[in-house]
C-alpha positions in Angstrom: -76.9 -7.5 -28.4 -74.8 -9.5 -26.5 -76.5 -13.0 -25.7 -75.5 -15.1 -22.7 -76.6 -18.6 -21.4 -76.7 -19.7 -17.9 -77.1 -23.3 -16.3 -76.5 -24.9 -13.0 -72.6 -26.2 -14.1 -71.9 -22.3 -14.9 -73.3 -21.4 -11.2 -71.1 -24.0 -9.6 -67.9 -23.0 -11.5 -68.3 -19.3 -11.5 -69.5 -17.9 -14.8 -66.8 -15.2 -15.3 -68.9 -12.0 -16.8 -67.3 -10.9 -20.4 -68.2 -7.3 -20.4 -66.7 -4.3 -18.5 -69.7 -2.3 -17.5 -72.1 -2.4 -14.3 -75.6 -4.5 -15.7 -79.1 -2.7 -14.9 -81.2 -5.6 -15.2 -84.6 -6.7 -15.7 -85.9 -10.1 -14.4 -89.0 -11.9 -15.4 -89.9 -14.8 -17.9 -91.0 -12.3 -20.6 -92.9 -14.5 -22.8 -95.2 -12.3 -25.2 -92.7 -9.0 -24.6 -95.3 -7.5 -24.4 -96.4 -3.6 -23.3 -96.1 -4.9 -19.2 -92.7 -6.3 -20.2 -91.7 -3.2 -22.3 -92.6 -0.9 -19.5 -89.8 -3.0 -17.3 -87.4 -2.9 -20.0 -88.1 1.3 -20.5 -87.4 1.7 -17.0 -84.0 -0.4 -17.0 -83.1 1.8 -20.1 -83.9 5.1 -18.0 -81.6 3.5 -14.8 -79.1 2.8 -17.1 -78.5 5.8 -18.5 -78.5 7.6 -15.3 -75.9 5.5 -13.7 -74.3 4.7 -17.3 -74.4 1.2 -17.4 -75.7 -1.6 -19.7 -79.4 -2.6 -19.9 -79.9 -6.5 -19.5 -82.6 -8.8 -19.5 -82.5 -12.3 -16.8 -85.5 -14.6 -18.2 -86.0 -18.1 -18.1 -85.9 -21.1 -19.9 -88.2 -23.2 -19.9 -91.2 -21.7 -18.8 -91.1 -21.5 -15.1 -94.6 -22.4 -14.9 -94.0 -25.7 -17.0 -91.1 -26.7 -14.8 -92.9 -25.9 -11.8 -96.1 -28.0 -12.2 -98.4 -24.8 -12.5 -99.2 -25.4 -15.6 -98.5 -28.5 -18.3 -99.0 -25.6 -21.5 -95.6 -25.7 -23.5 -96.7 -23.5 -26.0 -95.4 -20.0 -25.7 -96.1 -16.5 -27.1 -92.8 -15.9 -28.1 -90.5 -18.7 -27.9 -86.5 -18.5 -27.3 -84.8 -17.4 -30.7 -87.6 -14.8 -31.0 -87.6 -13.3 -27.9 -83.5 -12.7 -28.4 -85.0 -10.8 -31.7 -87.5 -8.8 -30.4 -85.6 -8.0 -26.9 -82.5 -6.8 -29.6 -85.4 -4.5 -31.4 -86.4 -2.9 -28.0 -82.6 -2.0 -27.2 -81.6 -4.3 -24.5 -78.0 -4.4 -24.1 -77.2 -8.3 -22.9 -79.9 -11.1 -22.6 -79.0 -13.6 -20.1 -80.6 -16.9 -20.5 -80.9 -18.7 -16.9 -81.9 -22.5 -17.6 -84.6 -22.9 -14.6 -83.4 -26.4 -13.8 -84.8 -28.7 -11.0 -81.2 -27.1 -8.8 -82.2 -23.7 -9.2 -86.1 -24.4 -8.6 -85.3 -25.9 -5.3 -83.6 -23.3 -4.3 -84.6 -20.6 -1.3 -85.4 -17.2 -2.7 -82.0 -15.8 -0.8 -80.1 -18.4 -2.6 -81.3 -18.3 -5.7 -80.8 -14.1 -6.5 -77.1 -14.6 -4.6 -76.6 -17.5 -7.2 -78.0 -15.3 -9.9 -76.4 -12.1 -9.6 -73.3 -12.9 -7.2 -71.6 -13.3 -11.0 -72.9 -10.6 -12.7 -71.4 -6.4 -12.1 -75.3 -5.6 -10.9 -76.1 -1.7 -10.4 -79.7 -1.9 -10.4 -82.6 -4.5 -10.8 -85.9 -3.9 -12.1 -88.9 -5.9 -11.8 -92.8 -6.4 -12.2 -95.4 -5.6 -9.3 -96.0 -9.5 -9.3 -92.3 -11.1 -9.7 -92.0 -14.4 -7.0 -88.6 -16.5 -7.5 -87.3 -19.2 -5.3 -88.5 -22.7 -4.4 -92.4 -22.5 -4.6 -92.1 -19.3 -5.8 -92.4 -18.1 -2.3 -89.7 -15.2 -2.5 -92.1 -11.5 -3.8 -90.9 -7.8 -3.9 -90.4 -7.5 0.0 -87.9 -10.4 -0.7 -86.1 -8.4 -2.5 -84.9 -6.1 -0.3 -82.7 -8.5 1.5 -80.4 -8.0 -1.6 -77.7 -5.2 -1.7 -78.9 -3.3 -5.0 -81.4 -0.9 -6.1 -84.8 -2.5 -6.8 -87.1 -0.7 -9.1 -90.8 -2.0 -8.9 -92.9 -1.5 -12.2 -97.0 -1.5 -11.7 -99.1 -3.3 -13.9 -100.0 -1.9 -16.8 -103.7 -1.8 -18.0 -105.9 -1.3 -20.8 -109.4 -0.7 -21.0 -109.4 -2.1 -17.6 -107.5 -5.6 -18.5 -104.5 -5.9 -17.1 -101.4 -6.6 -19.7 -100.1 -9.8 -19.2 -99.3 -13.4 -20.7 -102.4 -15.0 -19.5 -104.8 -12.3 -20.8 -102.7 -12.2 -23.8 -102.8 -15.9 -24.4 -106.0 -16.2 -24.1 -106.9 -13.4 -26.5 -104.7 -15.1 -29.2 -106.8 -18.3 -28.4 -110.1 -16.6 -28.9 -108.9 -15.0 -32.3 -109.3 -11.6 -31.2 -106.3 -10.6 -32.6 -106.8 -6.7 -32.5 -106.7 -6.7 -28.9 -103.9 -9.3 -28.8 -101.8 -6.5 -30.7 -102.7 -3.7 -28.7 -101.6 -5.6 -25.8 -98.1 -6.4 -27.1 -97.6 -3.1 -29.1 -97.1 -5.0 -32.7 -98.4 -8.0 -34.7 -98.5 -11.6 -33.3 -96.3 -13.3 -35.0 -95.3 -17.1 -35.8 -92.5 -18.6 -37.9 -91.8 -21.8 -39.5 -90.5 -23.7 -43.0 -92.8 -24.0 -46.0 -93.9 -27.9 -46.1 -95.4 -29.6 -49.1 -98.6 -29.8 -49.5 -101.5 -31.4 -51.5 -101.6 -28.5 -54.4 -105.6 -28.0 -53.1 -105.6 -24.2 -52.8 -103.2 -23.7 -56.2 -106.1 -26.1 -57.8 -108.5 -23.3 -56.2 -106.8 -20.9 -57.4 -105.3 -19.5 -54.5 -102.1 -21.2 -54.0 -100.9 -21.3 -50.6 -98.0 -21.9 -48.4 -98.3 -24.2 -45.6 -96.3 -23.7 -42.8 -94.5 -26.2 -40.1 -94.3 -24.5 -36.8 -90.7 -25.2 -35.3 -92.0 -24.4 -31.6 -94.8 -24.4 -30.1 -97.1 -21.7 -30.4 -99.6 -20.1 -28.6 -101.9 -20.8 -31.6 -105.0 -18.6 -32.8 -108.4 -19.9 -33.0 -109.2 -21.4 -36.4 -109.9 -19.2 -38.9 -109.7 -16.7 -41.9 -106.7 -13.7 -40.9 -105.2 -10.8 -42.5 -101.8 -11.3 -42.4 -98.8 -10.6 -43.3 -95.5 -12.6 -44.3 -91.9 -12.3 -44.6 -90.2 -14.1 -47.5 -86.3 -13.8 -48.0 -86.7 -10.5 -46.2 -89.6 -9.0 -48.3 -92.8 -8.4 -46.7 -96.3 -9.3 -48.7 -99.6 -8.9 -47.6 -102.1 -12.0 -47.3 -104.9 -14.3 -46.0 -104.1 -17.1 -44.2 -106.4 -20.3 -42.5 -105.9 -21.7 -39.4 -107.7 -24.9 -39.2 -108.3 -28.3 -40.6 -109.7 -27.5 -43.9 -113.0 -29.5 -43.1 -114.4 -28.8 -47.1 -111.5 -30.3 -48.6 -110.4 -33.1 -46.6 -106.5 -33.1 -45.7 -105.8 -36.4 -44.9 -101.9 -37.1 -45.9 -101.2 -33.7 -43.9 -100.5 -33.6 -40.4 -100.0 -30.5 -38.1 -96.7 -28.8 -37.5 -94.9 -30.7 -35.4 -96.3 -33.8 -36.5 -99.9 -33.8 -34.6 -103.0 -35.1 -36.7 -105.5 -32.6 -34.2 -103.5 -29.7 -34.8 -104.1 -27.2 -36.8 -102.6 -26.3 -40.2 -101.6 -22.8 -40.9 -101.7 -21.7 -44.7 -101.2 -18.4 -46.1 -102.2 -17.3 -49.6 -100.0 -14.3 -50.4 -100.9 -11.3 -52.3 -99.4 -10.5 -55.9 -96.7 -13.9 -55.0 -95.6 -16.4 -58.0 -92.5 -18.1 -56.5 -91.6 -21.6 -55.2 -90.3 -21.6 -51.6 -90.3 -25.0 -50.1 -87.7 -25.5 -47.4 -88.0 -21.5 -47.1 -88.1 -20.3 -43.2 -90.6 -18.0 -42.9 -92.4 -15.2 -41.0 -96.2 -14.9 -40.6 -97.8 -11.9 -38.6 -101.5 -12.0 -37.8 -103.3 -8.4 -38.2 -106.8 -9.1 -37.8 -109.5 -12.1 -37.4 -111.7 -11.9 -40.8 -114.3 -15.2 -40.1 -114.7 -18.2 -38.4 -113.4 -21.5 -40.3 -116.8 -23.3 -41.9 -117.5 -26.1 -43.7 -119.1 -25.6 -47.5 -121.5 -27.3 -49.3 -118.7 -27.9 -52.0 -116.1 -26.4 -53.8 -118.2 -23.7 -56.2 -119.2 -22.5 -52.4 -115.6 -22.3 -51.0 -114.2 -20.6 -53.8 -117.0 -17.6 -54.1 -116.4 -17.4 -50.2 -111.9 -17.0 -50.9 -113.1 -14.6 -53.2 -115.3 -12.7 -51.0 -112.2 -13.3 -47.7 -109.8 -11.7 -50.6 -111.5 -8.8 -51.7 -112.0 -8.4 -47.8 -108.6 -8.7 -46.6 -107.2 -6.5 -49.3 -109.9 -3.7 -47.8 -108.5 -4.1 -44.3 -105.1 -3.1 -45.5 -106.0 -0.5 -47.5 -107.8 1.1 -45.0 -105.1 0.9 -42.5 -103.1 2.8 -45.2 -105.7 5.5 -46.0 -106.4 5.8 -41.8 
């Protein structure tokens, strides 16, 4: 996958496109990729093979919403490197980066698809029921017809009556319910980070665990016990992980992920696992929501309950295998 970056000095002097074929593309911020955002990026596939072109991706960075005032969240669903990942998995041809700077935002919606697309070989653009681009967001699908290309309009797409999108999705990942986060974005939720040190308290347990340091910020899930999985050097393992603040065992040398004493810590126990991996990078995908986080009368109690949360976990998954 081809991965380009545009900013306002780019605009100004022309970005000269490196490929030789016409770009179907599909606008939006994307964050989650999720099954709304795959349905636009199915249908830019479909129009490219008709008209044999190139299937593209234009998203945003940062979030529009952020830069707009709409919202003061900086956490996202799927931040920048990962979203290059997972738009590469679903077969987009050429990501295109547009840094939403205070220029482009002031922009009228006219102005700001000419500044867009007047350097890119467009032969179709695809986007949601609900896109709005231009200064205040004012510019909306009939907008779009001002421009000289084929615009494909994708409806919302709906389950059990919610409609798929970044807000319902973030705020299923916030209320643990994991399942349904899932089913909304067709796979697992996933974070990655870099194994941190830590104070030895689950190995002392017996039930070692890494702990991981976010390098963005996540849309985080409630605290909790999880089924997970993770991803070390390539090698996937099944595990339980704990999001929280460890309230039984109090944690106070360790910090959250990117350095915040309120935030929680994620740490994973993996199945069957005897290696050291400090300074490792990571990958941890949430499958299901086992228990609320809860404070024990002592130790003897927390470790009868990681048993119990073991046993547990290791059920889930083989269910999933024998279903």
């Amino acid at each position: 996958m081809q991965v380009i970056t545009l900013n306002e000095q780019k605009f100004r002097e022309r970005f000269q496109y490196p490929l030789n074929k016409r770009l179907v593309i599909a606008m939006g911020y994307f964050d989650g990729v999720h099954l709304g955002h795959q349905q636009l990026i199915h249908e830019a596939k479909k129009v490219s093979k008709e008209q044999d072109a190139l299937t593209a991706v234009v998203t945003f960075w940062p979030n529009p919403n952020v830069a707009l005032g709409k919202s003061d969240d900086q956490s996202a669903i799927t931040p920048l490197q990962m979203k290059e990942r997972v738009m590469a998995h679903y077969g987009v041809d050429v990501l295109i980066t547009v840094e939403f700077s205070q220029w482009l935002r002031e922009l009228p919606p006219q102005q700001f698809m000419e500044h867009i697309l007047v350097q890119l070989p467009v032969a179709a653009i695809v986007v949601g029921f609900d896109f709005r681009f231009g200064k205040g967001g004012i510019g909306n699908i009939q907008s779009l017809q001002a421009i000289p290309y084929p615009v494909y309009v994708v409806p919302a797409v709906v389950y059990n009556n919610l409609k798929i999108g970044s807000t319902n999705l973030r705020q299923s990942i916030r209320n643990g319910e994991i399942e349904l986060a899932n089913t909304m974005l067709g796979r697992c939720y996933e974070v990655s980070g870099v194994v941190m040190n830590g104070l030895q308290n689950g190995r002392k347990l017996g039930f070692p665990t890494v702990n991981l340091a976010l390098q963005e910020q996540y849309v985080l899930p409630s605290t909790g016990v999880y089924a997970v999985r993770i991803c070390v050097h390539g090698k996937w393992y099944k595990g339980m992980a704990n999001v929280g603040h460890a309230p039984t065992i109090r944690r106070n040398e360790l910090t959250g992920s990117l350095g915040n004493e309120f935030e929680p810590l994620i740490e994973v126990h993996i199945f069957n696992f005897d290696q050291s991996i400090y300074g490792e990078s990571v990958r941890v995908q949430f499958a299901k929501k086992m228990r609320d986080e809860q404070k024990f009368k002592g130790v003897d109690w927390l470790i009868r309950q990681l048993h119990e949360d073991k046993s547990e976990v290791e059920q889930y998954f083989s269910d999933l295998i024998n279903s």
